[in-house]
MIFI-788035 format. One line per 4 residues: number of its first residue (from 1); their letters; for each residue x, y, z of C-alpha. Coordinates in steps of 0.5 Angstrom, whole numbers. Example, Ala and Ser with C-alpha at 12.3 -4.5 7.8 and 13.67 -1.06 7.14 Angstrom:
2
1> as> 25/-9/16 | 27/-2/14
//
This chain:
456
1> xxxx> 247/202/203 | 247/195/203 | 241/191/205 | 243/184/205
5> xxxx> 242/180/212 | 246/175/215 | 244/168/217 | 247/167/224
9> xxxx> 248/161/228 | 244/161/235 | 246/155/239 | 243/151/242
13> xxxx> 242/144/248 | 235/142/248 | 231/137/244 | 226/139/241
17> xxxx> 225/148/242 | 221/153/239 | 227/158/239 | 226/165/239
21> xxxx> 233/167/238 | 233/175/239 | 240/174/235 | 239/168/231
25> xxxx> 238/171/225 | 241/178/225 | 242/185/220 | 249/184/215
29> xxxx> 254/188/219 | 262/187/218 | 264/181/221 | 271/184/225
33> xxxx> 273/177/225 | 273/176/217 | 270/170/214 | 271/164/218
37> xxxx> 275/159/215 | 276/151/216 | 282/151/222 | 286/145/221
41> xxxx> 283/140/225 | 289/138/230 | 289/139/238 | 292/146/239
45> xxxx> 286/149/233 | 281/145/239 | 283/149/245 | 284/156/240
49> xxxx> 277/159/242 | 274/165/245 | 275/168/252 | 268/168/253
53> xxxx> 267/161/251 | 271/158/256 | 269/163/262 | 262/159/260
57> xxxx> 265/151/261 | 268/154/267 | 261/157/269 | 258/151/268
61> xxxx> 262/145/268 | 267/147/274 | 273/147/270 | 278/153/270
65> xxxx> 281/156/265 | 287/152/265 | 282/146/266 | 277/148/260
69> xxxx> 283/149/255 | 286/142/257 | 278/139/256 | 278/142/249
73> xxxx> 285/139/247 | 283/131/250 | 277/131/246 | 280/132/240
77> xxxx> 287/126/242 | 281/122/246 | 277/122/239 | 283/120/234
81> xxxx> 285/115/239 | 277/111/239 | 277/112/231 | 283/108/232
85> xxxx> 282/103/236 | 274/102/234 | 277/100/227 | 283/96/230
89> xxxx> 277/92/235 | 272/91/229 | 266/87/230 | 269/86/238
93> xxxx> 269/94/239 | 263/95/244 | 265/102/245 | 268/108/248
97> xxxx> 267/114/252 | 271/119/257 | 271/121/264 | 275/125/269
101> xxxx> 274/133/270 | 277/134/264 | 275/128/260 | 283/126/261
105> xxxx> 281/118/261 | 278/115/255 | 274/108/256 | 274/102/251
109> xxxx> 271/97/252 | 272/90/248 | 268/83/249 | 275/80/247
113> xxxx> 280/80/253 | 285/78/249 | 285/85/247 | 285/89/254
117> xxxx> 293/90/252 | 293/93/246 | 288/99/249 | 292/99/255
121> xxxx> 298/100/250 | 293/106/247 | 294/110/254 | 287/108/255
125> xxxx> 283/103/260 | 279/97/257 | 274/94/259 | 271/87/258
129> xxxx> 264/86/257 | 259/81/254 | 255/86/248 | 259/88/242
133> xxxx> 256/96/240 | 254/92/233 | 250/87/238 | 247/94/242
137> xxxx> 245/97/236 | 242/91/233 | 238/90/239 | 236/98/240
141> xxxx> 234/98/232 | 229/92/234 | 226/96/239 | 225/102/234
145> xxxx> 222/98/230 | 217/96/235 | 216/101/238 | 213/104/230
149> xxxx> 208/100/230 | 207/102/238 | 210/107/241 | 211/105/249
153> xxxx> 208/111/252 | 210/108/259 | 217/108/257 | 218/114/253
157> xxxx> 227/114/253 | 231/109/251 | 238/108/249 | 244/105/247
161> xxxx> 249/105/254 | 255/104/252 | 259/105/259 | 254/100/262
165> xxxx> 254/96/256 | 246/95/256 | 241/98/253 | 237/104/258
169> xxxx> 229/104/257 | 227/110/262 | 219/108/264 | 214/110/269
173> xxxx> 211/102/269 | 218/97/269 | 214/91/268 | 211/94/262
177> xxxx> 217/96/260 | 220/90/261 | 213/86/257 | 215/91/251
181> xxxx> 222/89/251 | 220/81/251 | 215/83/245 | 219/85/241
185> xxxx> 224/80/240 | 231/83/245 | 234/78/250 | 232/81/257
189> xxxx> 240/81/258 | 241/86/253 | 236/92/257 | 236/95/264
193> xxxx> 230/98/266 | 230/104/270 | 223/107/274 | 223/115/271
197> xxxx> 218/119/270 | 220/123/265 | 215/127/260 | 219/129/254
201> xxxx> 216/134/249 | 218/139/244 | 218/146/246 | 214/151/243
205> xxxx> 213/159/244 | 209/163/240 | 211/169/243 | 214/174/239
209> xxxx> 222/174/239 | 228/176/234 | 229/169/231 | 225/166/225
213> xxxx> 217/166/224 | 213/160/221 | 209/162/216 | 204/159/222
217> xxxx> 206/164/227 | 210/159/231 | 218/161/233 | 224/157/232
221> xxxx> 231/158/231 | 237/158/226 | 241/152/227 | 247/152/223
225> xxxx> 248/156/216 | 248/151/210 | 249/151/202 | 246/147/197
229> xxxx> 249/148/189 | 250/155/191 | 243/156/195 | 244/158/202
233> xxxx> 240/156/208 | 240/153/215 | 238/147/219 | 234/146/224
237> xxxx> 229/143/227 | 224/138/224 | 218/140/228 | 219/148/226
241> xxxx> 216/147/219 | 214/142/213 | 217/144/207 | 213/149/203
245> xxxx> 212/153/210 | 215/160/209 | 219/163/215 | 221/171/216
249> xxxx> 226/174/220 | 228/177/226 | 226/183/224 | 220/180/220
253> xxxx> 223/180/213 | 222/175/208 | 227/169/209 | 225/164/205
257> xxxx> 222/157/206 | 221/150/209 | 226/146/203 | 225/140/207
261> xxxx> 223/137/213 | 222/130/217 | 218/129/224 | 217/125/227
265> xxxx> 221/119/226 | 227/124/226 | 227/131/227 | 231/135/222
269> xxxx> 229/141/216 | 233/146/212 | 230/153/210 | 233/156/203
273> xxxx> 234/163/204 | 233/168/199 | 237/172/195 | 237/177/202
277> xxxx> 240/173/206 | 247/172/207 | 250/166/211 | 256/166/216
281> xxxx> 259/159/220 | 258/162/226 | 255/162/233 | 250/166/236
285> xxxx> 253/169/243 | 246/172/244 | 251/178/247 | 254/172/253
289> xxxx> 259/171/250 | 263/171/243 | 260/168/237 | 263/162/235
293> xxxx> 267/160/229 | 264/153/226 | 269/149/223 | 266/142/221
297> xxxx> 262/138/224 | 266/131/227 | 262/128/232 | 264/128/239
301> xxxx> 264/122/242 | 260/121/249 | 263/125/255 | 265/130/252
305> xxxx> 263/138/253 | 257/140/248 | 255/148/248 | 249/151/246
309> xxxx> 246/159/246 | 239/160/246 | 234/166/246 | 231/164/252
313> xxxx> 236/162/257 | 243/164/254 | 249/160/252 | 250/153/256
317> xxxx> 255/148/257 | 254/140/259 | 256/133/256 | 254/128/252
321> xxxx> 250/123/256 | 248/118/250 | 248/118/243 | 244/114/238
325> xxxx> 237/115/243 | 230/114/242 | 225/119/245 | 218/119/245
329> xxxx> 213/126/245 | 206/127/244 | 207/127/237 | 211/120/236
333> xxxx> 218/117/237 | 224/121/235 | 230/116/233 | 238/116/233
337> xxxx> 238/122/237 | 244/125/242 | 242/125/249 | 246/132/253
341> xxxx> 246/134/260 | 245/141/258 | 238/145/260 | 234/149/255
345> xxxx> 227/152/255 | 222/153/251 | 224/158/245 | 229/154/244
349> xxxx> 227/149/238 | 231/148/232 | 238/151/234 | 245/149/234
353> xxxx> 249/144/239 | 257/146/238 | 262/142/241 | 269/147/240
357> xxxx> 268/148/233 | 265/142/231 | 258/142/229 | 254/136/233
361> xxxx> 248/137/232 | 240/142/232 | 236/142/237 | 230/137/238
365> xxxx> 226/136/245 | 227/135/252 | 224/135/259 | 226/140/266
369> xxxx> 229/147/265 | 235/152/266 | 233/153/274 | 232/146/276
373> xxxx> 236/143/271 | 234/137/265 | 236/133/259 | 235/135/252
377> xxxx> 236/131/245 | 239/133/239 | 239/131/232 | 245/130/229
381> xxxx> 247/135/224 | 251/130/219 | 246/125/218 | 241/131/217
385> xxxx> 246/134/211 | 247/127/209 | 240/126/208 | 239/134/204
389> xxxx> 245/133/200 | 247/140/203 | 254/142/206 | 255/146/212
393> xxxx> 258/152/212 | 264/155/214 | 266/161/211 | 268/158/204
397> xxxx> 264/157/198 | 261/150/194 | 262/153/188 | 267/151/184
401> xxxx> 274/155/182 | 274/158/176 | 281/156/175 | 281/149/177
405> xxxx> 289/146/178 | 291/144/172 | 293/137/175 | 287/136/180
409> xxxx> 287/130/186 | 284/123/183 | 280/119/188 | 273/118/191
413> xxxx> 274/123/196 | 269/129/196 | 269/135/200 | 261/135/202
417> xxxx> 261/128/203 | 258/125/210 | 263/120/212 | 262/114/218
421> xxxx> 268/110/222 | 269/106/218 | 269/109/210 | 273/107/206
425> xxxx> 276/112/200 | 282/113/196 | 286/119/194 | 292/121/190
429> xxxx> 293/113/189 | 293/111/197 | 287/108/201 | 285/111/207
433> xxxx> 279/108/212 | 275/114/216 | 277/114/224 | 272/120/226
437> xxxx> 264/121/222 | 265/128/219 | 263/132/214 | 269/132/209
441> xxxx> 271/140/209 | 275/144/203 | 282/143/204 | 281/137/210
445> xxxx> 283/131/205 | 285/125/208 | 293/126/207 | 292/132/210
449> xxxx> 289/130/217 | 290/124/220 | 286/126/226 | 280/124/221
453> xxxx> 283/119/217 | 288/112/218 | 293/110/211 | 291/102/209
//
């Protein structure tokens, strides 16, 4: 009898959980789906999911089935269409966002109105604003710098607002707020400050659970399977562990140890496994609902849905309210991070966000909860692969071919690699410019997939 184990993936919505996952990491039994493999990444693989996964967007976003499907399929057209456009706009994009029941409508907002009519050819509405997202980006990195050196405890969020074209700071003492703004060298034109009382902190539970163990005796939870030359892992939250730190399984067993880790500042880690453990690029339903393919890891614009499983609460849906976000704790600020509406308890830290299949992200921190409701923040899962050099798992191998082909593609393209809007690679002698960030998946080559990538 074989005693190798499986690394599943328990999905998350919450900032910063200790996640003690019941599933997250479960004993090896034979996947009745086969081994997950990367779906071409095109509208009709988007609305092909699990029953259970749409009764979960129904349950909390209101949706019928019908409409969860239809949701599904507009994020993955809205996407291509943003990718699109921000390349066309350039340095006059200021950004895009969804809206509607089903996130039909998509959002561009431009500071050149001279270009209103080449978004409405795009079947999509402009919106003429003052702040390029270039300007807002600048603007919110000077703030982070600033905050470094003395981080606002009275202004514990802040974000680049797309929609608004602002830059948001939550503060409990606005004229504060606005004195640290002022300080710090940003125009008050480009920030809104908005009266919150907010508290956001990292989740801890140091109770026992089924999720991974720190050699501390804290709790956390799997975020999603990893590899690196080989070596399996997972991904998870910074907080969890520094490297070095050893972590045991559900069941106790030895699992492995803390490879890496960074907190605060950001708040992503990976734990390599030992030779016991075997990855898979799924989901953990945590019995609600399906466990869930993972396919890649194209970033889901503002918005769009977002899911997460956690031990402590279940499965949740919500939407994207920001990405690129600023949230102080107790311990220090955490920067670049995606703001949600999904709930989350403590219990949580550390696991996955997916959006249909598409990892976007491992748990990091929030505030409320799943009865009265709240907002949680993730850390985005491609700059923590980017950062480690690890490939997201799903369901293949990173190993290379024992017969490689004997004429193989030329180019700089590399499945593995992390790559932004905006990137530019070659491939069998044609150029092509990235429309989506994403990690690049075995088989998803610019050629084959223009939903990620535009021909120059």
């Amino acid at each position: 009898m074989s005693h190798r184990r499986v690394l599943r993936v328990a999905v998350l919505s919450v900032g910063a959980l200790g996640l003690a996952g019941t599933q997250g990491v479960a004993a090896a039994q034979p996947d009745p789906a086969g081994p997950a493999q990367p779906a071409p990444y095109s509208a009709a693989a988007a609305a092909d999911v699990p029953p259970a996964m749409l009764k979960a967007m129904q349950r909390d976003l209101g949706l019928t089935e019908a409409q969860a499907k239809e949701a599904l399929v507009n994020q993955f057209e809205t996407g291509v269409t943003a990718g699109k456009l921000r390349l066309k706009l350039a340095g006059s994009f200021a950004g895009s966002w969804v809206s509607g029941k089903t996130g039909a409508t998509l959002h561009v907002a431009t500071t050149d109105a001279g270009e209103v009519d080449e978004i409405a050819d795009r079947d999509a509405r402009a919106k003429v604003v003052d702040h390029s997202l270039a300007e807002l980006d600048a603007a919110k990195a000077t703030l982070d710098r600033a905050a470094e050196r003395s981080a606002p405890a009275h202004s514990p969020v802040w974000y680049v607002d797309v929609r608004s074209n602002q830059i948001v700071l939550l503060s409990s003492a606005p004229a504060k707020a606005r004195a640290f703004v002022k300080a710090a060298g940003v125009g008050l034109g480009k920030v809104t400050v908005k009266r919150s009382n907010v508290r956001p902190r990292p989740y801890y539970d140091l109770r026992g659970g089924d999720a991974y163990y720190m050699g501390s005796g804290g709790r956390c939870s799997v975020g999603f399977s990893v590899t690196r030359g080989g070596q399996p892992g997972f991904a998870t939250a910074g907080h969890c562990g520094r490297p070095g730190t050893s972590v045991s399984g559900f069941n106790r067993a030895q699992l492995g140890s803390f490879q890496g880790s960074s907190f605060p500042g950001n708040d992503y880690a990976w734990v390599a496994a030992n030779s016991n453990w075997t990855p898979t690029a799924r989901v953990n339903g945590y019995g609600r609902v399906q466990d869930r393919a993972v396919a890649g890891s194209t970033q889901a614009q503002v918005g769009s849905q977002v899911c997460r499983s956690g031990s402590t609460t279940g499965w949740h849906c919500g939407t994207i309210q920001q990405h690129n976000t600023s949230v102080t704790y107790p311990e220090g600020t955490i920067y670049g991070v995606t703001r949600t509406t999904v709930c989350a308890e403590p219990g949580d830290s550390g696991g996955s966000y997916i959006s249909g299949t598409q990892a976007q992200g491992v748990t990091s921190g929030g505030s409320g909860n799943c009865s009265s409701g709240g907002t949680t923040f993730y850390q985005p899962i491609n700059e923590l692969l980017q950062v480690y050099g690890l490939t997201l798992f799903t369901g293949g191998s990173d190993d290379p071919p024992d017969d490689p082909p004997d004429d193989p593609p030329s180019g700089t393209w590399a499945a593995g690699t992390v790559y932004q809007v905006g990137d530019v690679v070659t491939y069998n002698g044609a150029s092509y410019r990235c429309l989506q960030a994403h990690q690049a998946q075995a088989g998803w080559t610019p050629s084959n997939v223009p939903a990620l990538w535009q021909r120059i």
